[in-house]
KOLVEXBA-653187 format. One record per residue (C-alpha): residue number from 1; residue in one letter; x, y, z. Coordinates in pm, whole numbers. Example, Ala and Ser with C-alpha at 12.3 -4.5 7.8 and 13.67 -1.06 7.14 Angstrom:
// residues 2
- num, residu, c1, c2, c3
- 1, a, 1230, -450, 780 .
- 2, s, 1367, -106, 714 .
This chain:
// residues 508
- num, residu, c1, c2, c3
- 1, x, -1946, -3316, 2400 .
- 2, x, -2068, -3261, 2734 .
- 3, x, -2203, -2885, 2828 .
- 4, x, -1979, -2737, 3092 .
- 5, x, -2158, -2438, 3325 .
- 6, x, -2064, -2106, 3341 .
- 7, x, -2105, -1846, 3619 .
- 8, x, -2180, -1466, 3502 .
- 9, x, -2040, -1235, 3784 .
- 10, x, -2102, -881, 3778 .
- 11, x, -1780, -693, 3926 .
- 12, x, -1952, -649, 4221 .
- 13, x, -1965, -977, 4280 .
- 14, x, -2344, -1001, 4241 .
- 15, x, -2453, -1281, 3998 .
- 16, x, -2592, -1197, 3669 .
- 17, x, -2668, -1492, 3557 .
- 18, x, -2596, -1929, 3512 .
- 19, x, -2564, -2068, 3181 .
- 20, x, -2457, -2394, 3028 .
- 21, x, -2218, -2406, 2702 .
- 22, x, -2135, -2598, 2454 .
- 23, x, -1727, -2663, 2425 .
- 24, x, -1791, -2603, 2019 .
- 25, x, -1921, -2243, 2084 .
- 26, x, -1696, -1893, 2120 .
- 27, x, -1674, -1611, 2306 .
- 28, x, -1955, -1427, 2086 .
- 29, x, -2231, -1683, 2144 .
- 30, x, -2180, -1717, 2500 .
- 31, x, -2228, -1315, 2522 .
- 32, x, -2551, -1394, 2300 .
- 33, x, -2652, -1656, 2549 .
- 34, x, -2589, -1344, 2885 .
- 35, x, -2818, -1139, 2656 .
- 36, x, -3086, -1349, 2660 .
- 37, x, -3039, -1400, 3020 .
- 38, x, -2975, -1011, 3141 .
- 39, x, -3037, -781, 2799 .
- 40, x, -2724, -631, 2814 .
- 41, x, -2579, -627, 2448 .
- 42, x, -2307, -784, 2366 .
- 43, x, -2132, -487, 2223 .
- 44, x, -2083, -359, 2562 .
- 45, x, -1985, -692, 2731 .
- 46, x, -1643, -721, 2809 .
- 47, x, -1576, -1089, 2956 .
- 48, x, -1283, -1190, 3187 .
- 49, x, -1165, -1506, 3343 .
- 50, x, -914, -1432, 3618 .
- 51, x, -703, -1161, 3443 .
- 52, x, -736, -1229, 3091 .
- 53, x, -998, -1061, 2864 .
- 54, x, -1201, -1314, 2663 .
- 55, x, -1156, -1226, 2272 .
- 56, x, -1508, -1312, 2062 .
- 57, x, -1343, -1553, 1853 .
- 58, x, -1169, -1787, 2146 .
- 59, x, -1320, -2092, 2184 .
- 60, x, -1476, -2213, 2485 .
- 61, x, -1338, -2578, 2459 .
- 62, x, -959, -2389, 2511 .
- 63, x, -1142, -2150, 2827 .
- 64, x, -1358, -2338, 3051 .
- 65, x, -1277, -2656, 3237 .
- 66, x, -1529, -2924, 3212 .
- 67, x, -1712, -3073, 3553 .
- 68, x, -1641, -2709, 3741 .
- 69, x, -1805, -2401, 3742 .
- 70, x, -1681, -2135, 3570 .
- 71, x, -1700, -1817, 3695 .
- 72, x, -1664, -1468, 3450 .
- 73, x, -1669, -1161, 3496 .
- 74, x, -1886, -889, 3304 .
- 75, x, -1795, -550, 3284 .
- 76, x, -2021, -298, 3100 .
- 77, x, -1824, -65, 2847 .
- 78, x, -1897, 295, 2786 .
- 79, x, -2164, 412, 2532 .
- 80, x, -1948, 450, 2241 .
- 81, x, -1904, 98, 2207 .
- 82, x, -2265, 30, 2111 .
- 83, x, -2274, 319, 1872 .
- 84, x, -1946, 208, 1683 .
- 85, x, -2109, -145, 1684 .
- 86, x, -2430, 89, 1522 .
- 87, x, -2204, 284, 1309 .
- 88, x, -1826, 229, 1241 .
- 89, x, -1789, 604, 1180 .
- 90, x, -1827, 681, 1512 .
- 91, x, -1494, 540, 1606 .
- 92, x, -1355, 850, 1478 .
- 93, x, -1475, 1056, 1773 .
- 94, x, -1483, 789, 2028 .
- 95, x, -1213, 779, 2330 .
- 96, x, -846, 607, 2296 .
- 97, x, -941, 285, 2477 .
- 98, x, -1262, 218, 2249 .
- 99, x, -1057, 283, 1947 .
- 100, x, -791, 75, 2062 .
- 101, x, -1001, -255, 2138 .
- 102, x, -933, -525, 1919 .
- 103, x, -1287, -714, 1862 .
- 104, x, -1470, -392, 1856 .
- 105, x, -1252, -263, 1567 .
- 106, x, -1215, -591, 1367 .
- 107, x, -1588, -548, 1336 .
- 108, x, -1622, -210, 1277 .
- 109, x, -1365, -329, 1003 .
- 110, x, -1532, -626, 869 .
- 111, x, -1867, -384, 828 .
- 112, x, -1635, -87, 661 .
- 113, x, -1453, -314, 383 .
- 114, x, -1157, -229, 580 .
- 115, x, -1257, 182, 625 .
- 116, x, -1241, 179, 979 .
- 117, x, -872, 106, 1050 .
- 118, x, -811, 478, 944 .
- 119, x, -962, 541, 1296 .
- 120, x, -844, 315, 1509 .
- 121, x, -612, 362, 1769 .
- 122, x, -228, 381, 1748 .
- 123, x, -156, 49, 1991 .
- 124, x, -438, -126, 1757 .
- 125, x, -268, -13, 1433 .
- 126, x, 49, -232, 1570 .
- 127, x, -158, -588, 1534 .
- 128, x, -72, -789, 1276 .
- 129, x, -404, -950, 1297 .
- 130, x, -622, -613, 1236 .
- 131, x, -416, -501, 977 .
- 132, x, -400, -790, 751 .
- 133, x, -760, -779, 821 .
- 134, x, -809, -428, 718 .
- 135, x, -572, -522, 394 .
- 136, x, -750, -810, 257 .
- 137, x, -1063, -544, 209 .
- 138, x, -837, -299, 70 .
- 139, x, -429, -356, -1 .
- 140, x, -372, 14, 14 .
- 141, x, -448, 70, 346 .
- 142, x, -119, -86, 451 .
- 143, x, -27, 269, 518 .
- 144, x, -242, 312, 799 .
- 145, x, -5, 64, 984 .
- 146, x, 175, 147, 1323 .
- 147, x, 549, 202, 1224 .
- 148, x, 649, -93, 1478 .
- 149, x, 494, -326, 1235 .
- 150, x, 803, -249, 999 .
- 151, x, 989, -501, 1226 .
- 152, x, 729, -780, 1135 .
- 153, x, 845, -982, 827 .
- 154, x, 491, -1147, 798 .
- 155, x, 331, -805, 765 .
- 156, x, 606, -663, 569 .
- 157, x, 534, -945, 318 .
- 158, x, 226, -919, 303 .
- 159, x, 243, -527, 222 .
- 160, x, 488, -612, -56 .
- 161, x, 304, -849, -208 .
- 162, x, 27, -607, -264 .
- 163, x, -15, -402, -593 .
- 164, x, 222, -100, -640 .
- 165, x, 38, 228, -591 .
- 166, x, 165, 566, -697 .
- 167, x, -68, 706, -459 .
- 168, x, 30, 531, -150 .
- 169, x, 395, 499, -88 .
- 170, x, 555, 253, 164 .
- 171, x, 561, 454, 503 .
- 172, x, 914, 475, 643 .
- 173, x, 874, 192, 805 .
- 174, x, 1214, 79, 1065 .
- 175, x, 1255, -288, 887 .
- 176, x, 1628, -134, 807 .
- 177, x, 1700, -192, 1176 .
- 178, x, 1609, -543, 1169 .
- 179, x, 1942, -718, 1060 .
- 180, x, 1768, -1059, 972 .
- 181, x, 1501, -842, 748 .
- 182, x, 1852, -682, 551 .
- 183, x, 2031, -996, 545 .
- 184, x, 1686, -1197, 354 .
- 185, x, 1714, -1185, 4 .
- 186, x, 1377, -1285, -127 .
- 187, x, 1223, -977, 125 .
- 188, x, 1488, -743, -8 .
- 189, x, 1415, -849, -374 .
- 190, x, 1062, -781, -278 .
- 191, x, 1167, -430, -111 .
- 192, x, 1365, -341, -406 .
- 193, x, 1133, -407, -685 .
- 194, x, 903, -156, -536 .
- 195, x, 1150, 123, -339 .
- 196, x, 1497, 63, -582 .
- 197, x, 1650, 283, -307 .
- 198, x, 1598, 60, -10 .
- 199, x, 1915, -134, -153 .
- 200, x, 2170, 88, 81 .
- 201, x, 1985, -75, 357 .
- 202, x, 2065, -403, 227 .
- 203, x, 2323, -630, 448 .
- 204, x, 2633, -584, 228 .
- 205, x, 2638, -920, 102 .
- 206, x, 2305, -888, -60 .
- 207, x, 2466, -514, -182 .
- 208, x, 2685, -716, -380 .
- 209, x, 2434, -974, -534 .
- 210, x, 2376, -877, -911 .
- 211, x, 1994, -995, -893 .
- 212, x, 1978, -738, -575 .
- 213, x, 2111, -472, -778 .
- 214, x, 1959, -532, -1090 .
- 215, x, 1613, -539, -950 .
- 216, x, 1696, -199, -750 .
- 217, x, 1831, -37, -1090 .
- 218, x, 1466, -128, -1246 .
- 219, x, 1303, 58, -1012 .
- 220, x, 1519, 352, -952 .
- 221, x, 1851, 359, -1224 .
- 222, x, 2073, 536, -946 .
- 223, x, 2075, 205, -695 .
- 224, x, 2385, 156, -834 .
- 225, x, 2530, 387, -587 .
- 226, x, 2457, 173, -339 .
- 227, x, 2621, -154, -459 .
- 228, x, 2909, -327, -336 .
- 229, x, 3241, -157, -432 .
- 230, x, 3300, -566, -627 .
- 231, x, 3032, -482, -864 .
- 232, x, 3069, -94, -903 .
- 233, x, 3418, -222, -1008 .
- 234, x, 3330, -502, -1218 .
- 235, x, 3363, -400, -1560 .
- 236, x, 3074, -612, -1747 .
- 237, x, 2810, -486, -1448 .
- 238, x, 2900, -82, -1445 .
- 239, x, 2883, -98, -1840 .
- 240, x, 2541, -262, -1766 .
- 241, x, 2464, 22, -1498 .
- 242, x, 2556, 252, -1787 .
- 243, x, 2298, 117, -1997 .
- 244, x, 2011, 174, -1733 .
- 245, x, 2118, 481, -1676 .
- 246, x, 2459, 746, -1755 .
- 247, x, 2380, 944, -1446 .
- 248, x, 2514, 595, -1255 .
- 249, x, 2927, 724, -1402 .
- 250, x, 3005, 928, -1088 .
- 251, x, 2958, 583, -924 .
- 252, x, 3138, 365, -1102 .
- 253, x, 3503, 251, -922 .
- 254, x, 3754, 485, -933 .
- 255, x, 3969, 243, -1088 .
- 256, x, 3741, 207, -1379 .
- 257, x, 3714, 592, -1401 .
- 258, x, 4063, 583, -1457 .
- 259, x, 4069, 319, -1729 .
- 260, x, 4084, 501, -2078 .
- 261, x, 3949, 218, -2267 .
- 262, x, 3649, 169, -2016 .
- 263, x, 3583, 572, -2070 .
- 264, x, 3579, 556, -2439 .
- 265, x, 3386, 220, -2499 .
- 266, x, 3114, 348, -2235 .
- 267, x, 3067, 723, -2331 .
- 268, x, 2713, 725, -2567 .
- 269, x, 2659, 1077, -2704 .
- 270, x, 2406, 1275, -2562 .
- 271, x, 2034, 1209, -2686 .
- 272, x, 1881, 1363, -2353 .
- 273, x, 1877, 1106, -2167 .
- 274, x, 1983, 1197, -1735 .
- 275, x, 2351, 1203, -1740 .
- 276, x, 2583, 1440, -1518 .
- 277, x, 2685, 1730, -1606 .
- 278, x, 3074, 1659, -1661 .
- 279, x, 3261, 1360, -1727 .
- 280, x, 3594, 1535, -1664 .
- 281, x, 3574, 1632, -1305 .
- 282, x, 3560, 1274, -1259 .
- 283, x, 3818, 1148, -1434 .
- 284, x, 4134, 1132, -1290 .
- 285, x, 4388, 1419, -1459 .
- 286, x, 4634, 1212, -1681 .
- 287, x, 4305, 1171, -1930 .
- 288, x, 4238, 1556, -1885 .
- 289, x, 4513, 1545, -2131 .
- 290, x, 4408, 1284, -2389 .
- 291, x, 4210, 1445, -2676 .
- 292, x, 3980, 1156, -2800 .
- 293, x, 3887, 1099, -2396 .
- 294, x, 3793, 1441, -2371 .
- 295, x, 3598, 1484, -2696 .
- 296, x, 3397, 1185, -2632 .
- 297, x, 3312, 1364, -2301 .
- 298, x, 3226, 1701, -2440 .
- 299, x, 2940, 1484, -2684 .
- 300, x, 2840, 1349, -2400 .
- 301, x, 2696, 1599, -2147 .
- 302, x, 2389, 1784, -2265 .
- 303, x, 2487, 2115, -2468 .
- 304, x, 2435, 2404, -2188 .
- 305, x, 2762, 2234, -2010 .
- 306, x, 3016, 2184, -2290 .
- 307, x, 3169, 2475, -2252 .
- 308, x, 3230, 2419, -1893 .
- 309, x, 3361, 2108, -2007 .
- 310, x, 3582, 2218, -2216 .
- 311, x, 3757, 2481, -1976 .
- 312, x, 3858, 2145, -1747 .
- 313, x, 4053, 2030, -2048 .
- 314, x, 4427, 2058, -2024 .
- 315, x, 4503, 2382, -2139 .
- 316, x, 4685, 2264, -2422 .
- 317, x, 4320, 2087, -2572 .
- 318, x, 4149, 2395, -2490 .
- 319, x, 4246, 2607, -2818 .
- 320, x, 4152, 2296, -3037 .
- 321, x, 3942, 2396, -3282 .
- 322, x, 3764, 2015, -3314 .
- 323, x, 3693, 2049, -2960 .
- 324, x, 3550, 2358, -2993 .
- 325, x, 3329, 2306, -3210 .
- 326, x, 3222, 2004, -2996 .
- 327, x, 3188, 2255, -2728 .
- 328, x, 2962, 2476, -2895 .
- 329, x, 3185, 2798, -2937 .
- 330, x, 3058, 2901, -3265 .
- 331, x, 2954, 3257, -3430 .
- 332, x, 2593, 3283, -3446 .
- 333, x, 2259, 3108, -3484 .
- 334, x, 2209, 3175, -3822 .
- 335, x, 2522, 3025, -3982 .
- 336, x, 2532, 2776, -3669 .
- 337, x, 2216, 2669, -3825 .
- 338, x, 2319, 2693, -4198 .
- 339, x, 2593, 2425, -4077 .
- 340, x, 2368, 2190, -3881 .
- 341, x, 2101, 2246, -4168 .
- 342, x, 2392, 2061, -4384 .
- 343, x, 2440, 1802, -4216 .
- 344, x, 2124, 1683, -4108 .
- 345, x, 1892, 1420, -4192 .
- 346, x, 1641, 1441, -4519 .
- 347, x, 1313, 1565, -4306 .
- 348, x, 1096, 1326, -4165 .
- 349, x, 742, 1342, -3993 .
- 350, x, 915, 1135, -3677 .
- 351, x, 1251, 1294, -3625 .
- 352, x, 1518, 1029, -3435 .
- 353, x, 1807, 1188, -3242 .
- 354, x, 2010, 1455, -3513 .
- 355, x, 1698, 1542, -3713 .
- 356, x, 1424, 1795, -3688 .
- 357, x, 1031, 1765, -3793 .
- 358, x, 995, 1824, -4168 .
- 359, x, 835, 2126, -4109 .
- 360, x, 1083, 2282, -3910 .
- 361, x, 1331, 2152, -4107 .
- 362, x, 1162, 2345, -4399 .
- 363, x, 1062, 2664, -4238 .
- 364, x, 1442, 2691, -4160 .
- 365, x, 1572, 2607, -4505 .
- 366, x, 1328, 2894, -4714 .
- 367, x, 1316, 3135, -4397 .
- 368, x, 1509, 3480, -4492 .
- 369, x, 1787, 3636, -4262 .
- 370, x, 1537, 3926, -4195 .
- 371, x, 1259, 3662, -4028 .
- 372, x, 1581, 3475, -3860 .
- 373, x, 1641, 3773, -3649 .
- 374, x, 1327, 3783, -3462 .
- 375, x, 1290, 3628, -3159 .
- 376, x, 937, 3496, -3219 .
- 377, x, 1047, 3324, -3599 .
- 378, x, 1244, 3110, -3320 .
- 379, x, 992, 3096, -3056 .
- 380, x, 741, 2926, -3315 .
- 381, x, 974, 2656, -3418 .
- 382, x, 1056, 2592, -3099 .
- 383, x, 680, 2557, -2977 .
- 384, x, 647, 2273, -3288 .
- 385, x, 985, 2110, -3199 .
- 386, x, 1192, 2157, -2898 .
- 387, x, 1458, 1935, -3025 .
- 388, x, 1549, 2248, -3202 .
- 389, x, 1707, 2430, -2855 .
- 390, x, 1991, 2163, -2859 .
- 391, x, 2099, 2311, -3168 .
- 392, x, 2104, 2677, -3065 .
- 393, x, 2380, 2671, -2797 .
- 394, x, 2413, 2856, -2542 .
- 395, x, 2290, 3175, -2657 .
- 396, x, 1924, 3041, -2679 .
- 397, x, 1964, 2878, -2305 .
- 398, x, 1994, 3199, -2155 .
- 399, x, 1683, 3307, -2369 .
- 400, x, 1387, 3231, -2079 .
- 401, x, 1106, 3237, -2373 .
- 402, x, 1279, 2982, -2601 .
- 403, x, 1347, 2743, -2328 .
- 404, x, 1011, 2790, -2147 .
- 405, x, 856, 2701, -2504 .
- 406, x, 1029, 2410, -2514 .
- 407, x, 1005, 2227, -2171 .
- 408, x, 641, 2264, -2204 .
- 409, x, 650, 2025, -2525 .
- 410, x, 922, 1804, -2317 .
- 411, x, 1064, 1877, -1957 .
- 412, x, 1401, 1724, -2042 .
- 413, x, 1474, 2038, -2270 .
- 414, x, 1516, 2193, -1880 .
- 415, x, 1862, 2029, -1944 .
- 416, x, 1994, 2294, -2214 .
- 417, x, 1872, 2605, -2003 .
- 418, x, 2138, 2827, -1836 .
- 419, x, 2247, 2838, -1517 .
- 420, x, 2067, 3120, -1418 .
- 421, x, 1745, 3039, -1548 .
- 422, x, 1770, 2672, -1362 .
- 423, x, 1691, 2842, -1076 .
- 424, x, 1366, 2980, -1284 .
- 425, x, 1053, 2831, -1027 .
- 426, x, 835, 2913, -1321 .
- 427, x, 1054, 2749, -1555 .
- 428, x, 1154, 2446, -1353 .
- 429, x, 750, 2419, -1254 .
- 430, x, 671, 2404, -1668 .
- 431, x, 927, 2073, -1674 .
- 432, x, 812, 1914, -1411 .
- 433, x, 442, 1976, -1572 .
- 434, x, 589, 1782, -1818 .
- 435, x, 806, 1471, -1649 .
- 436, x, 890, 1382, -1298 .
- 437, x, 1251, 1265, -1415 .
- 438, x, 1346, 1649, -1484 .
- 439, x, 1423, 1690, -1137 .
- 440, x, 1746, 1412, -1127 .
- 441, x, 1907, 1651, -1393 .
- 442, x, 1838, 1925, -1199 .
- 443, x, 2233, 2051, -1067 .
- 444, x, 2212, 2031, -656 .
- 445, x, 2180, 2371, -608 .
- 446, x, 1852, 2402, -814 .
- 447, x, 1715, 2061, -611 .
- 448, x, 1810, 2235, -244 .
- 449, x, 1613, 2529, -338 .
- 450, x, 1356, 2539, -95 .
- 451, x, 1048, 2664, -364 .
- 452, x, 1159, 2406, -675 .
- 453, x, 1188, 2117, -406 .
- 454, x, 786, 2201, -284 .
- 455, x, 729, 2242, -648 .
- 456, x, 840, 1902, -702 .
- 457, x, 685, 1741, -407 .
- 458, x, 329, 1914, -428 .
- 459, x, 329, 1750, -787 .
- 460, x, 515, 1449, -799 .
- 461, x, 578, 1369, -442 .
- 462, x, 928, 1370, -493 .
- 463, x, 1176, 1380, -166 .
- 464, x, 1324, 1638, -26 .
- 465, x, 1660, 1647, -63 .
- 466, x, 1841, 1584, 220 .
- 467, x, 1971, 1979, 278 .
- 468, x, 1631, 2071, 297 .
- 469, x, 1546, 1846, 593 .
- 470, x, 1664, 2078, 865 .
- 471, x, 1436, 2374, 726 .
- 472, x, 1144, 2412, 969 .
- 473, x, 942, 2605, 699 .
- 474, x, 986, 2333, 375 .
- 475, x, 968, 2012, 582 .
- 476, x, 627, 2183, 755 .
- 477, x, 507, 2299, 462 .
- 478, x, 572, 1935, 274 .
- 479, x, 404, 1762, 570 .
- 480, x, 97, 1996, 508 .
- 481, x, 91, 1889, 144 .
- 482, x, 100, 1526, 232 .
- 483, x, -185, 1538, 447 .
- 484, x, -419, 1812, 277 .
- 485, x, -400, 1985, 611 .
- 486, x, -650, 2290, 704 .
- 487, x, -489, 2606, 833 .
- 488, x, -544, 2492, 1232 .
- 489, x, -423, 2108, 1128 .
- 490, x, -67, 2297, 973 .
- 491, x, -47, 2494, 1322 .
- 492, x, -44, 2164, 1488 .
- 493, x, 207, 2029, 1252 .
- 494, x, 495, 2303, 1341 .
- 495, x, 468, 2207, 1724 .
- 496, x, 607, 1851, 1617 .
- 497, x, 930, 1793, 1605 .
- 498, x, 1118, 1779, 1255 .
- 499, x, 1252, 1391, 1262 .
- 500, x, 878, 1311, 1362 .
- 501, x, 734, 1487, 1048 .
- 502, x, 1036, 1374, 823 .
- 503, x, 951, 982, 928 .
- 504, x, 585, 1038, 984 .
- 505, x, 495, 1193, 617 .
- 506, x, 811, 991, 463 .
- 507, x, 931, 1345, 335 .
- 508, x, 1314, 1195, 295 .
C-alpha cells in the first residue's frame, strides 16, 4: 500500500511537522511518528481533521485520502493528561474534561485492571465501549455505569450475564422505561433470575408467562404479586406459589380465596416458615363461618396471632373449645406443657417440626413445679432450643428475655414475640443477627419504623420500605450507609434531593 502524507498543523496555523504514513497504521503510531518529529508526547496530543477528533485506535486507511495532503491539527492538552498517562490515580483529582476523554481513560483502564473507571467522568461512564472495557477486568464494576446505560440492551446483557454479587447490587438502572427491554423475554428472564422483583416491570404478557414467574419466585418468593391476574387465578400455579412461599396467599385471586376446597387443600400448618399473619381477613365472610376452614387457618399462622385469629371467627366458632385450644387459650405453662409433653415425639438429638431436643425434652419431664416457676429454668431451655417458645403461647411472647434467647439461636422465633415487643430495636436487631428473611414477617408497622428499617439496611442492605422514602432523616442516613460517607461527605448528601438519593444509592 502506498504511503499517503500528512501535514501536522499547530492551531496557529504554524507547521509542526510533514510525515508520511502507512494506510495499515492508527491514530497512536502516527502521534509516535509527531514525537519523533516535535517531542511532544503523545499523551498530550489531541489530533483533529476538520471537526472530528482522531480516536488512537482509528485507522488511517478510513482517515486520510491517498495522493493529497492531509492536513491535522495538534492541540496540546493540559498537564494532567501526562500524569494520568504516568499514573491512573491521578484521574481522581484531575478536571471534568480530562476525566471525561475517552482514549485517555481506556488506558488509564487497561493499566488499572479496570480500577480507573471509578474515576472517570459522568459523560464517560455512559459509553458502552469503556464500560465493557472496564468489566471484562472486573464484572463488578458494572455499578460504576452512568444510569443512561440502563436503556442499552447490549450493556444490560452484558451486566446480567456477569456473576451475582451480594455485594454489588444492580443500580436502579431506567431499562423499565424501555418498552422493547419489558416486552424481551430472554432479557427479562435474565433480569429476573437475579432481581425476582423486576417482574412488575415486565410487559404484561411476559407477567403472565409461567417461566417469567417461576424464575422471579426463585429469586424472591413474593413475585407472585406481580403476575398476571390468569395465573394468580389459575389454580395448579397459586398452589405452586404456595409451595415457594405461604406469604404469596394475600395474592392469590380473590376467586380462589373464596373457594373452600382451594383453602383447605392449600393451608400447611405452621412450621415457621414466612406466612401472613391471618388467613381470615382474607377470606371472604361466608367461610368466617365454616369451622374446619377456620381451624385449618388458626394452625396455620405462627402462634403469637391465633388468638387474633380466632376473634375474626364468626361469633358462633368463637366459644369452641377445639378452636380454642388451636388458638392457644389455655391455663398455664406448666400443665400447657404437661399436655404437649404427652403428645410429643420420643426425644431425638435432631428434633423435626412437633419435637424438642432430647435434652430439653428430659429436663422438662424430671424438672419439679418449684424449678418450673422460675423464669431462668425457662430461659436455659430456651437458650438450648428455641423451638420450645412455640409451645409457650402467648404468655412467654410478651416475656422480652425468653424471646430475645431464642431469636439469637434462630431469627424466625421473632415470629412468636408480642406485639409490643416487635417493635423491640434490640430485639428485632438480635433476628436479623440471625437471618435476613426475619424482616418479611415483620407486621408493616414494625418494617416502617424508621430505626428497625436502618437496622435492616446497615446489615443486610435490605430496602426501605416505601413509607420511609419521604423521611429526609432515614433515606439520608441510608444513603450515608451505602457509601461509608465521612461526616462532611453526609452534609453534602442532605443538600440532594430525596428521588436523587433514593435512585442514586438504590435505597427503594
Amino acid at each position: 500500500m502506498a504511503a499517503m502524507d500528512v501535514e501536522v498543523h499547530a492551531l496557529s496555523g504554524v507547521l509542526l511537522c510533514a510525515l508520511q504514513v502507512q494506510g495499515n497504521q492508527t491514530v497512536a503510531d502516527l502521534k509516535g511518528l509527531v514525537h519523533k518529529s516535535t517531542q511532544i508526547k503523545p499523551a498530550v496530543q489531541k489530533l483533529l481533521l476538520g471537526p472530528s477528533v482522531l480516536r488512537n485506535t482509528d485507522s488511517l486507511s478510513e482517515l486520510l485520502t491517498q495522493g493529497a495532503v492531509n492536513e491535522v491539527v495538534l492541540l496540546q492538552t493540559d498537564k494532567w493528561i501526562e500524569e494520568v498517562a504516568q499514573d491512573w490515580r491521578r484521574l481522581r483529582k484531575a478536571s471534568e474534561a480530562v476525566r471525561n476523554d475517552k482514549d485517555l481513560v481506556l488506558a488509564a483502564i487497561e493499566r488499572s485492571q479496570g480500577e480507573a473507571v471509578k474515576f472517570a467522568g459522568d459523560d464517560i461512564r455512559a459509553d458502552r465501549e469503556v464500560m465493557l472495557a472496564a468489566m471484562k477486568c472486573n464484572g463488578s464494576l458494572y455499578r460504576y455505569a452512568n444510569p443512561s446505560l440502563g436503556l442499552d440492551m447490549e450493556f444490560m446483557l452484558a451486566v446480567l450475564h456477569q456473576p451475582p454479587c451480594r455485594h454489588c447490587p444492580l443500580p436502579s438502572w431506567q431499562w423499565h422505561t424501555s418498552p422493547e427491554m419489558c416486552s424481551d423475554k430472554s432479557f427479562i428472564l435474565l433480569m429476573v433470575a437475579r432481581k425476582g422483583l423486576a417482574l412488575q416491570h415486565a410487559a404484561s404478557e411476559l407477567r403472565g408467562d409461567e417461566e417469567v414467574v417461576r424464575a422471579a419466585m426463585s429469586e424472591y418468593p413474593l413475585a407472585f404479586q406481580h403476575a398476571s391476574h390468569a395465573l394468580r387465578s389459575n389454580r395448579d400455579f397459586a398452589r405452586y406459589a404456595l409451595t415457594v412461599g405461604m406469604g404469596n396467599f394475600i395474592h392469590v385471586a380473590d376467586e380462589l380465596k373464596g373457594d373452600r376446597r382451594f383453602i383447605l387443600d392449600c393451608l400447611p400448618a405452621y412450621h415457621g416458615n414466612p406466612i401472613p399473619t391471618s388467613i381470615l381477613k382474607h377470606l371472604p365472610q361466608t367461610l368466617h363461618s365454616d369451622r374446619e376452614v377456620v381451624l385449618r387457618a388458626l394452625e396455620a399462622v405462627p402462634p403469637c396471632h391465633r388468638k387474633a385469629e380466632l376473634s375474626r371467627a364468626a361469633k358462633d366458632l368463637q366459644s369452641c373449645s377445639e378452636l380454642k385450644e388451636a388458638a392457644g387459650v389455655t391455663p398455664s405453662r406448666a400443665v400447657r406443657m404437661d399436655a404437649q409433653m404427652a403428645q410429643m415425639p420420643l426425644p431425638t438429638e435432631q428434633p423435626g417440626p412437633g419435637s424438642l431436643l432430647a435434652e430439653v425434652q428430659q429436663a422438662l419431664q424430671y424438672s419439679t413445679a418449684e424449678a418450673q416457676n422460675k423464669q431462668s429454668f425457662w430461659r436455659t431451655l430456651v437458650d438450648k432450643d428455641p423451638a420450645l417458645l412455640t409451645m409457650l403461647g402467648q404468655e412467654a411472647a410478651d416475656e422480652r428475655e425468653l424471646v430475645l434467647a431464642a431469636v439469637k439461636k434462630d431469627g424466625r422465633m421473632l415470629v412468636h414475640a408480642s406485639d409490643d415487643l416487635l417493635l423491640d430495636v434490640g430485639l428485632v436487631g438480635a433476628a436479623l443477627e440471625d437471618d435476613a428473611a426475619v424482616y418479611d414477617l415483620l407486621p408493616e408497622a414494625t418494617r416502617c419504623n424508621a430505626e428497625i428499617a436502618l437496622l435492616a439496611f446497615r446489615r443486610h442492605r435490605i430496602k426501605l420500605p416505601k413509607a420511609l422514602l419521604s423521611n429526609r432523616h432515614v433515606v439520608v442516613e441510608a444513603a450515608a450507609i451505602q457509601t461509608n460517607a465521612t461526616d462532611v461527605e453526609k452534609r453534602r448528601l442532605q443538600k440532594l434531593p430525596l428521588a436523587h438519593l433514593v435512585a442514586k444509592f438504590e435505597l427503594a
